[in-house]
N, C-alpha and C positions, 0 to 999 in steps of 0.2 A: 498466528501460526508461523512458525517460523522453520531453516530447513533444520535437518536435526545434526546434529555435530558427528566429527569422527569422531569418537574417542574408545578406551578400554573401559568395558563394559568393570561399574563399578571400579572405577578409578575412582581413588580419596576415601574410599572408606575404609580400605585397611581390614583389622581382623574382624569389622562390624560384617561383612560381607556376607562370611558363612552364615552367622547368623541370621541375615536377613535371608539368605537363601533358605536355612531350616524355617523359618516363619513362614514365608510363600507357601514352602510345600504342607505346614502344617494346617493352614488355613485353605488352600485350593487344592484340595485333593484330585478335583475333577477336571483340573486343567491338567494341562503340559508344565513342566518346570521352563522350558524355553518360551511359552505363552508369557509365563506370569513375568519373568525375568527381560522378554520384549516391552511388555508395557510398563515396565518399572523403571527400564531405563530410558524411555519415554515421558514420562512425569518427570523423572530426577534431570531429564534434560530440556523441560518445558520451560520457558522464562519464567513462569511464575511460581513455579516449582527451584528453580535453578540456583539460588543464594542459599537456600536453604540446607543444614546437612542432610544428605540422601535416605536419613533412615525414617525419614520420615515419607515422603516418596511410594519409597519401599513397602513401609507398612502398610499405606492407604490401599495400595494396588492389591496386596495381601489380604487384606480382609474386605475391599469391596466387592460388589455383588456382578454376577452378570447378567446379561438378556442377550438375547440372540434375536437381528433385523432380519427379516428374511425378505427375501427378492421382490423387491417394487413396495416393498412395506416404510412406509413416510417418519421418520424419528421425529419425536415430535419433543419441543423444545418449548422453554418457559422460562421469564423472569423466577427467580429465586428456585427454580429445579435445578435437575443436576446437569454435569459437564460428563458427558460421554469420550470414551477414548476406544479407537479402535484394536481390537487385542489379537482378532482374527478375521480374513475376508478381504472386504471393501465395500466400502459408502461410495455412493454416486451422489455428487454435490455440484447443485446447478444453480447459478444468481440469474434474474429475470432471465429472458429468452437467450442466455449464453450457451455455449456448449458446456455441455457436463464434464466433468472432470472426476475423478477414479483417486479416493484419498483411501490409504491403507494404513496396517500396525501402526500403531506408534500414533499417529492425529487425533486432535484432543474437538472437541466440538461444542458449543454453547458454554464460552470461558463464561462473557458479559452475564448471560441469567445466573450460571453456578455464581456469583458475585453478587448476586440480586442489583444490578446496577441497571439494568436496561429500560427502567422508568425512564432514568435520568436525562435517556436522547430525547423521548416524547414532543416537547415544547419546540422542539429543532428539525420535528420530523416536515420534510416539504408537502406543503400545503395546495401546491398546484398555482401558486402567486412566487413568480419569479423572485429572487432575493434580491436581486441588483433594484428592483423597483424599490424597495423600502426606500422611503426618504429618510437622508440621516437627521440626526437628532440636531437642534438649530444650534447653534454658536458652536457647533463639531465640525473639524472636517474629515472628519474618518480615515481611515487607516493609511490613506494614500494623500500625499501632497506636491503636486507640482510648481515649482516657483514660477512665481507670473507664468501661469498657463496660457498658451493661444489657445485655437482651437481645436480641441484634442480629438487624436483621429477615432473615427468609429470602429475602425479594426484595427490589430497589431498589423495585421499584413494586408494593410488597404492599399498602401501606398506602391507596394513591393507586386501585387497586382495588378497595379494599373488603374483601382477602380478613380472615379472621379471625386475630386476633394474638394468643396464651397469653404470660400475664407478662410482656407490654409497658411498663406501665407502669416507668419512672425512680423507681430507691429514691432515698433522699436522697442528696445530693450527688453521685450521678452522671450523667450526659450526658442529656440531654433527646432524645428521640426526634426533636424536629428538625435537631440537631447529625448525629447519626446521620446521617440521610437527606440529609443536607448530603455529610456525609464520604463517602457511597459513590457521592453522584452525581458527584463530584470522581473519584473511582479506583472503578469501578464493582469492579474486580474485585477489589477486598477483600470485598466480599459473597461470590464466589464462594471465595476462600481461606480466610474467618474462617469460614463457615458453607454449606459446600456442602450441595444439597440433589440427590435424583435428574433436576429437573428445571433443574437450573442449569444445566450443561454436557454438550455433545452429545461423547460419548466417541467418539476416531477410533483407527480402527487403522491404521496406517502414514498417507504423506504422501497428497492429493489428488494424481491422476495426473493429469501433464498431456502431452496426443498432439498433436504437429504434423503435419500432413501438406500435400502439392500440396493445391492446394486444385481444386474439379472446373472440368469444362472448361465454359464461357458458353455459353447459348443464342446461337443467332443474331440473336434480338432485340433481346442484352443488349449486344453486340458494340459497341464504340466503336473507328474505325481511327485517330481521334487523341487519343487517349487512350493516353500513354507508359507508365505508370505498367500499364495493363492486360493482361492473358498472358491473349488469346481461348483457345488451346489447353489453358487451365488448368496447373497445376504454377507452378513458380518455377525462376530460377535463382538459387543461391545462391554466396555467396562463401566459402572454408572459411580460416579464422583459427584456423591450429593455434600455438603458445607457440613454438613452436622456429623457426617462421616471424618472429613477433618480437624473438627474440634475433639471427637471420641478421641481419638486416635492422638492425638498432639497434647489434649490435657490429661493424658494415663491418669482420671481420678481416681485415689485409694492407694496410688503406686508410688516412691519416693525413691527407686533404686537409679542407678545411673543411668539405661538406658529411657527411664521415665524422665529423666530431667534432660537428655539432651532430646527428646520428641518436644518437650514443653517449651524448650530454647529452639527447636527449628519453626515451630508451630509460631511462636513471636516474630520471627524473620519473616517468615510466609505473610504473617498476615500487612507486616509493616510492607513490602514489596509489593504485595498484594495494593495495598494503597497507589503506592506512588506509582504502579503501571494502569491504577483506575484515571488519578488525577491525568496523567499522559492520554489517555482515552476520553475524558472531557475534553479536552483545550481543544482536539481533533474533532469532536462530536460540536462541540458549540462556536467552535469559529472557525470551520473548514466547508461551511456549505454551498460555498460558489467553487471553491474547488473539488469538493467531492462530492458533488448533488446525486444524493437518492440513493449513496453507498450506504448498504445496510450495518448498523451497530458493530455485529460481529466479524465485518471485514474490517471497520476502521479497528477492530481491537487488533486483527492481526496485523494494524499498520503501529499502534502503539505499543505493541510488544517490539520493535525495534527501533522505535527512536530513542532522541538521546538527551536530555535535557541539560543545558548548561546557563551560566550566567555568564556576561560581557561588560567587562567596567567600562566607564566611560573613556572614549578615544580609543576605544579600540575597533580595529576591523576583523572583520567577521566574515565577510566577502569579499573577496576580491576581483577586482578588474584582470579581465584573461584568463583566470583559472578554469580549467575545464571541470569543474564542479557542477553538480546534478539536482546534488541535494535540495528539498524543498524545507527553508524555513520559514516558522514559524514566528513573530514576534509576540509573546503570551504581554510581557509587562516592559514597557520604557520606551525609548524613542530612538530613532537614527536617521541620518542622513543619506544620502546617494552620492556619489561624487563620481563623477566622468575625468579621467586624463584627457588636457587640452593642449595646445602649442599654444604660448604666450611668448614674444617679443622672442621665439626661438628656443624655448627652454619649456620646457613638460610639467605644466601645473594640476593643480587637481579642482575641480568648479565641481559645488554644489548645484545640483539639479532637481531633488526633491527630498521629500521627509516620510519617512514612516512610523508609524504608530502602532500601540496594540491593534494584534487582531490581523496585521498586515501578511501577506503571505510573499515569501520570495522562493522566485522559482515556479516552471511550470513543469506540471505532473506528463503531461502531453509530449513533452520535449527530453523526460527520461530515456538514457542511452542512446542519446543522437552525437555526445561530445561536444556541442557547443561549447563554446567559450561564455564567461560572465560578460556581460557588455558593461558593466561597471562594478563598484566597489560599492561598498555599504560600512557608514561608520558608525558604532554607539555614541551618543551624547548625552547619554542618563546610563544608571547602572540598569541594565537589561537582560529580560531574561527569552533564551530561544529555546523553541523545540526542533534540533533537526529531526528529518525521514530521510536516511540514506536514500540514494536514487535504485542500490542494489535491492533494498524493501520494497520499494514501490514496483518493482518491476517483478520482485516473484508475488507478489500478491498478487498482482494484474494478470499472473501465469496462473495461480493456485483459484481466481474466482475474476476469469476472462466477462462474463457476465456484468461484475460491477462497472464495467467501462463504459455501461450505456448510458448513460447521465454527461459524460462527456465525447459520445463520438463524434459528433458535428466537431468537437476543438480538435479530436484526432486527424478529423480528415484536412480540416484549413491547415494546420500544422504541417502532414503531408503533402498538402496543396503548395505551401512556401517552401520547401525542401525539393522535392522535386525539382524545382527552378535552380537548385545548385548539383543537381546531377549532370554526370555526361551528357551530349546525346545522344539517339539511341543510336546515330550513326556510329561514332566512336566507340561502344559498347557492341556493336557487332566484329568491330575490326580489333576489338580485345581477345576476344573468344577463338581459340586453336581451330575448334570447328570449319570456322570460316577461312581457316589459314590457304591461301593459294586458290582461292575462287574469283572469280570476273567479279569486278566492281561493280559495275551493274547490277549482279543480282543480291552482292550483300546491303548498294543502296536500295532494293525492292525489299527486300525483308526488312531493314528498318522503316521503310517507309509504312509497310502493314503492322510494326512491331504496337506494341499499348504497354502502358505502366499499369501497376495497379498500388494501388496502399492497402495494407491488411494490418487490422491491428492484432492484438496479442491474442490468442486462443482461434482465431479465424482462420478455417480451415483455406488451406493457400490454393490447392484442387485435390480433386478427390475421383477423379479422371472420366466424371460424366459433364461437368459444366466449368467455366472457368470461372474464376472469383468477380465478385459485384463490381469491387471498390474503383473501376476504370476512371484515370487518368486524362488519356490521350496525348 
């Protein structure tokens, strides 16, 4: 799910426009013409809808059927059924114990089943046996490699904590404890695959559920009567986008006129895109499950509708050392290097510090929109293929289904735990604030001295002015 574009409603179809406009109204008589024309330009601006020419879009929205959810009534969703869109109202869409979130027109729902592909996570779904624990396969070293390893810390931020380290110390000619902590803050999750610990990884058993339903019905107070967009009676109506609907409609059989050949020429596009946003939703589903434990199918698709897939010849970089880059890549095929900027005899060299492999992940999901810098660079040495996730994707899904974050909040809050340490203190942060301006020192050192941090992750309500938030700091 992605956000929806600004654009001119029916931009690029030209004189096909009216025409699709006469088809809507000839086929839904019992809608609105601004109904049908919301949700058509909602499909025509869906990713998987989106390469395609619009009339076909159009059409589908045109002749499919509706149903109407009403208030606290559960949608109910299935491999090989359809893909629901909302046309009017609002869905209330809640992942495991997250807060609900309020999705309206225009939001497409159950891409993965309308695609009959949601078998295909099954074999990948968590079984309630940590994944770090698998032993890899022998004469492998899996996706992560440290040259001449010491001994590697049990957390990114152990060190940076304080906690205690047994035979830390670097024998000779092997990696210096900063290279190290270079290397995992680049791909945190070789920590958890080189050296899992009980408290590395929150073990899940099956996917995080997630429940649509009508959403309830508005106080009277809340009630806007121009406000289109709003279903005072609560529930939605949706639009139901079952596959067989889109082959009717894309292979016009019996039809040979030109609007039937350019449906049969969009219908080919569709489905070929359709492909390549499936193949981007496997690489995510089968080799992202220490980074995204217990995320249910249909979030990770809204994470593969916005990556990006590329190839890397060999010697090229792909990362770079210093760049405030966010992005989480993927390494699906080939190999690369790590290299750290060093001082040698005075002059800025580049030392290799480890290797990665298919399957490797760089970048942590945890540490999206903090700005960090890359602590190193990363080179191809095979022709290689990546999948980035913008860090902008990762952060509105996290907004659009706050819920899937529970499989990693324990990393959220250590993450929080070591940033923190780079904040002000709260003394200084009181003597920023105007408030405090021309007050006795004293008393702004007493209020920081009672002040608390907190860490709230994305969807966590910050107060809500009966209790203050969990996540305390001190």
């Amino acid at each position: 799910m992605t956000p929806p574009r600004k654009e001119a409603r029916g931009a690029g179809l030209g004189p096909r426009l009216t025409q699709l406009e006469a088809l809507i109204r000839e086929h839904r008589e019992t809608s609105s013409e601004e109904d049908d024309l919301t949700v058509s330009d909602a499909l025509a601006d869906h990713p998987i809808f989106r390469p395609c020419d619009q009339m076909l879009p159009y059409s589908i929205a045109a002749q499919a059927t509706r149903i109407h959810l009403a208030p606290g009534e559960v949608l109910s969703t299935a491999n090989g059924g359809p893909a629901y869109a909302v046309e009017r109202g609002t869905v209330e869409v809640r992942v495991a114990d997250g807060p609900p979130v309020l999705f309206g027109p225009g939001q497409v729902f159950n891409v993965v089943g309308f695609l009959g592909i949601a078998h295909e996570a099954e074999p990948f779904k968590p079984t309630g046996v940590d994944p770090t624990q698998v032993p890899l396969i022998k004469g492998h070293g899996g996706p992560y490699e440290i040259l001449q390893p010491a001994q590697v810390p049990r957390s990114l931020f152990a060190e940076k904590r304080g906690r205690q380290q047994l035979n830390v110390g670097p024998a000779p000619g092997q990696v210096c404890e900063e290279d190290k902590a270079c290397f995992f803050a680049l791909c945190p999750n070789a920590v958890l695959k080189m050296n899992p610990t009980p408290l590395s990884h929150h073990k899940m058993d099956g996917w995080l559920h997630v429940r649509a339903q009508g959403a309830k019905e508005l106080p009277e107070e809340e009630r806007n009567v121009d406000d289109a967009e709003q279903h005072p009676g609560g529930g939605a109506r949706l639009v139901v986008l079952s596959m067989e609907l889109v082959e009717k409609v894309g292979l016009c059989l019996g039809r040979d006129d030109p609007r039937a050949k350019t449906l049969r020429s969009a219908l080919s596009v569709f489905k070929e895109h359709a492909q390549c946003l499936a193949d981007r939703w496997r690489a995510l589903i089968t080799r992202c499950c220490t980074a995204l434990p217990g995320v249910p199918p249909e979030v990770v698709w809204a994470l593969a509708e916005q990556a990006e897939q590329r190839d890397v010849e060999s010697g090229e970089v792909f990362i770079q050392e210093g760049e405030e880059d966010e992005d989480l890549v993927l390494i699906e095929e080939g190999m690369a290097v790590v290299e750290k900027c060093v001082a040698s005899t005075g002059r800025p060299s580049s030392v290799v510090i480890g290797k990665l492999r298919a399957t490797a992940i760089i970048g942590d999901i945890s540490l999206a929109g903090s700005s960090l810098p890359r602590p190193a660079s990363v080179r191809a040495t095979a022709f290689t293929e990546i999948l980035r996730i913008p860090a902008a994707a990762v952060l509105f899904v996290a907004g659009r289904y706050p819920g899937a974050l529970a499989g990693i909040a324990h990393r959220l809050k250590e993450v929080g735990n070591n940033l923190q340490m780079r904040l002000p203190m709260r003394s200084e942060v009181i003597e920023s604030l105007d408030v405090f301006a021309g007050t006795e020192e004293s008393f702004k050192k007493e209020v920081a001295a009672h002040g608390k941090r907190y860490v709230c992750s994305v969807g966590e309500i910050v107060a809500d002015g009966t209790r203050p938030p969990t996540g305390c700091l001190k």
